[in-house]
N, C-alpha and C positions, 0 to 999 in steps of 0.2 A: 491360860493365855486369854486374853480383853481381844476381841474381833469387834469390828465397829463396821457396819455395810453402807455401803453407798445403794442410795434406793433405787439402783435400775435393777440393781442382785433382786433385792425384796419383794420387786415389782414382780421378775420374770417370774420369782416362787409364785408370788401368790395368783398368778393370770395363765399360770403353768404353760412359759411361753419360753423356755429356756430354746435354745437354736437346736442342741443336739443331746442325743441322751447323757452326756459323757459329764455334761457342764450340769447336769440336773442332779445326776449321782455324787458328783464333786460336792454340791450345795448342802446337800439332805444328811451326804458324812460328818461335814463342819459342825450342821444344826442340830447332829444327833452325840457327837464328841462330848461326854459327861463332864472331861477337865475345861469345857471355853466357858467363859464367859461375856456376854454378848453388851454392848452399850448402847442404851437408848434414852429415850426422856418421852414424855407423853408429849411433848410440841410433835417431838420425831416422828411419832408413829401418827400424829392426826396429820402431819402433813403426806405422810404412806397413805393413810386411808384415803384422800382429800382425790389419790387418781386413781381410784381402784371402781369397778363398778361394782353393781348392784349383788350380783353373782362371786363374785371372788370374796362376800363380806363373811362367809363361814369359817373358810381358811385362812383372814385376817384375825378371827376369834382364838382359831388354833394357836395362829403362830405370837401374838399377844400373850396368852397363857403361857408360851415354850419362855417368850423372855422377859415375864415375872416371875415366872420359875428359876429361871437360871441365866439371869442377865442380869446389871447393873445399871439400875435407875439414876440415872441425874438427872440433878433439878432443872428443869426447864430456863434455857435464857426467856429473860424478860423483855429484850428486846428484837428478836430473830422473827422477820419477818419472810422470811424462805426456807426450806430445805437445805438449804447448803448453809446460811447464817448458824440455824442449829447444829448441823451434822460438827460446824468449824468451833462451835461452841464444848460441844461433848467431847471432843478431841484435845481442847486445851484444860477440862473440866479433868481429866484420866491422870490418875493418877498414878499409875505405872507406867516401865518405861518400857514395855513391850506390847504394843499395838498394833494386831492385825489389819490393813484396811482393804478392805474389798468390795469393788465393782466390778459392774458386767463387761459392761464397754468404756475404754479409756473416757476420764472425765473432762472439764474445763480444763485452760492452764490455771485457772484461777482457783479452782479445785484443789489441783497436783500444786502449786504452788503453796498454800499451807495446809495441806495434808500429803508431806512427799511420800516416796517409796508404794504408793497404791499397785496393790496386786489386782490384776486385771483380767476375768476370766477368760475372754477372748482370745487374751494374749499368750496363754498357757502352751507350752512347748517344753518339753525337758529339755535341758537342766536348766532352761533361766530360770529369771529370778520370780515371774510372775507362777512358773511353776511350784517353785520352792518354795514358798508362804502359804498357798496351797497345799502342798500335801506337809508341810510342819502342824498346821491348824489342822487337819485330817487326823493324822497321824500321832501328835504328842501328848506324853511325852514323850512317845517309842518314837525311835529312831529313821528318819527319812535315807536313806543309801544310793548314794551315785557312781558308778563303774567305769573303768575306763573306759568303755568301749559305750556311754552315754555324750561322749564327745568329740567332737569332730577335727578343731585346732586347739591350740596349747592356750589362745587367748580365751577361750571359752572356760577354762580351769581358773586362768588369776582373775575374770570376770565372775564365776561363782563366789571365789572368796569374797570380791570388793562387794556382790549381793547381800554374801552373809551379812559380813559389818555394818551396813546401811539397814538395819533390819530394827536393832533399837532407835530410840530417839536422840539417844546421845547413852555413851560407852566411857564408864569412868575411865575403866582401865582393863587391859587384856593380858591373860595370862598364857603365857605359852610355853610347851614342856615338847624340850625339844634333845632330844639325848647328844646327836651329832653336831649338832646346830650347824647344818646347810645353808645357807645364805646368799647362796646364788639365785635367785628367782622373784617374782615378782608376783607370789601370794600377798605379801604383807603392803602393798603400796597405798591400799586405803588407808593402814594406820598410820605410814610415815607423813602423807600428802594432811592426814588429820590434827596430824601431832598426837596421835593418844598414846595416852603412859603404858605404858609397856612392862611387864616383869618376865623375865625369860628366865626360865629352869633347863638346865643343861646338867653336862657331865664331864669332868674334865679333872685331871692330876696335875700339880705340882703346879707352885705360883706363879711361875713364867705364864704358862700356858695359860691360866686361869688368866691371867692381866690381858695376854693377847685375844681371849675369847670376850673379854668383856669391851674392851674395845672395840674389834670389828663387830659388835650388838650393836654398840653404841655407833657408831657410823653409819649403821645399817639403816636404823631409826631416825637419823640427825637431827636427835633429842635425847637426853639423859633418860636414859632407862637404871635399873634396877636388875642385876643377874645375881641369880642364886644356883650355886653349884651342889649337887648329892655331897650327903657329911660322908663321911670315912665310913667306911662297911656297909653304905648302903646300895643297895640297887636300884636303878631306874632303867628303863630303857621305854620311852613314850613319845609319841605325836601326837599332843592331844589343844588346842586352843580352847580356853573358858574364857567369857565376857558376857555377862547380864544372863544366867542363866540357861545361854548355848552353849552347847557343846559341838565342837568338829574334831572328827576325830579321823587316821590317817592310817591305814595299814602300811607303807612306803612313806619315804623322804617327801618331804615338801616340793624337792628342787627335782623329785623326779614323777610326779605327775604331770605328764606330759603324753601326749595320745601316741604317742610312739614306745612306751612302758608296757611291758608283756601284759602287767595285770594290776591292778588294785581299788581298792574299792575306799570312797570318803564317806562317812558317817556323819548325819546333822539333827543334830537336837534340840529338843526346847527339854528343858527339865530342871526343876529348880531342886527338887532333893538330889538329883542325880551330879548338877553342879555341887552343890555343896559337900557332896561324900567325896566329888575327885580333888576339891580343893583342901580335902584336909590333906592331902597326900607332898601339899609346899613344905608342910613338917620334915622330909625325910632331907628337906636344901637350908643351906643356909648361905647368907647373902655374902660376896664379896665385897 
């Protein structure tokens, strides 16, 4: 995963000026995670150095080495006359489509404006969303888990998923393996409100029924999706959504997490082998 910080993060390391211990240990997990990959450019970092004093320049030495080691150089705009010119520059420079962004304290709008979705240390609170990007970049590719009883109302659950989805820069398409195909709720309305393509894998006999399941997909979306049903003999029974590499995965129905549900726990991942091994398993459907 590509993490790209906003310098008041970088500041607070290197002047060891973090607010509380919690947001210091959070930091030091992210920068010591062997899968991130970090972005910078040399503008980036002499404009870090440019407000650091005299005393903070040993651990500017350090943290330099951590991301020529294992960060991604790009080349410097030639025209970036600020810190934020370049930071806006290295983010349209990324060429993948999974971008961590992280600051201390919320930035400008003009910041947020073209750099959306900024995880915010300040902000951090389980299960938002500024939590969630947090411990995904902690944590990945293992699995980040939230329980029912990490939520308080039911709009806090279809607000995780609409966090999920906003989390790439854009979502070719989302696969979702869904055995019952529940349809009552209001996980999925990031992707209808987005229009994004959609391939839903289900389970279902005999053509009537197959015609009326794909239908109600299709209304559900109010866009042409793509439904593939298990072939004859095989088994499926899964909640699992893949799009860009994440995985959410579901012990209970969609339509019953809900904080009034005795128990179940959602699964979130970043994993790019771990997408690709579950996506061979579209083999066992084939499309109506």
């Amino acid at each position: 995963m590509e993490i790209l910080f906003y310098k008041d993060v970088l500041l607070r390391y290197l002047s060891n000026s973090f607010e509380n211990q919690q947001d210091k240990k959070n930091f030091y997990k992210i920068l010591n995670n062997e899968n991130s990959s970090f972005l910078f450019s040399k503008k980036f970092l002499k404009f870090i150095k440019s407000e650091l004093d005299e005393e903070d320049e040993m651990l500017y030495q350090s943290l330099y080495t951590k991301l020529a080691d294992d960060g991604y150089n790009i080349r410097s705009s030639e025209t970036a006359e600020t810190f934020e010119e370049e930071l806006f520059h290295i983010y349209s420079k990324s060429q993948t489509n999974i971008v961590a962004h992280l600051a201390y304290q919320k930035p400008t709008e003009e910041v947020l404006s073209k750099i959306p979705n900024m995880a915010i240390f300040s902000e951090i609170e389980k299960p938002n969303f500024h939590w969630l990007v947090a411990q995904l970049v902690i944590q990945h590719p293992h699995k980040v888990d939230l329980k029912c009883f990490d939520f308080q109302e039911n709009i806090e659950v279809d607000l995780l998923f609409e966090s999920i989805f906003q989390i790439p820069k854009h979502i070719k398409k989302v696969c979702i393996f869904n055995t019952f195909c529940n349809l009552e709720h209001d996980k999925f309305r990031y992707l209808i409100s987005e229009g994004i393509k959609v391939e839903y894998y289900t389970k279902c006999s005999g053509a009537r029924k197959r015609l009326e399941r794909q239908e109600s997909i299709n209304q559900k979306f109010n866009h042409q999706t793509k439904t593939f049903f298990t072939k004859p003999k095989e088994k499926a029974h899964g909640r699992r959504i893949i799009f860009e590499n994440i995985i959410i995965s579901c012990d209970n129905d969609f339509q019953n997490l809900t904080v009034n549900a005795a128990d179940w726990v959602i699964d979130v991942q970043y994993s790019e082998s771990d997408a690709e091994e579950w996506l061979k398993r579209c083999e066992k459907y084939q499309e109506f």
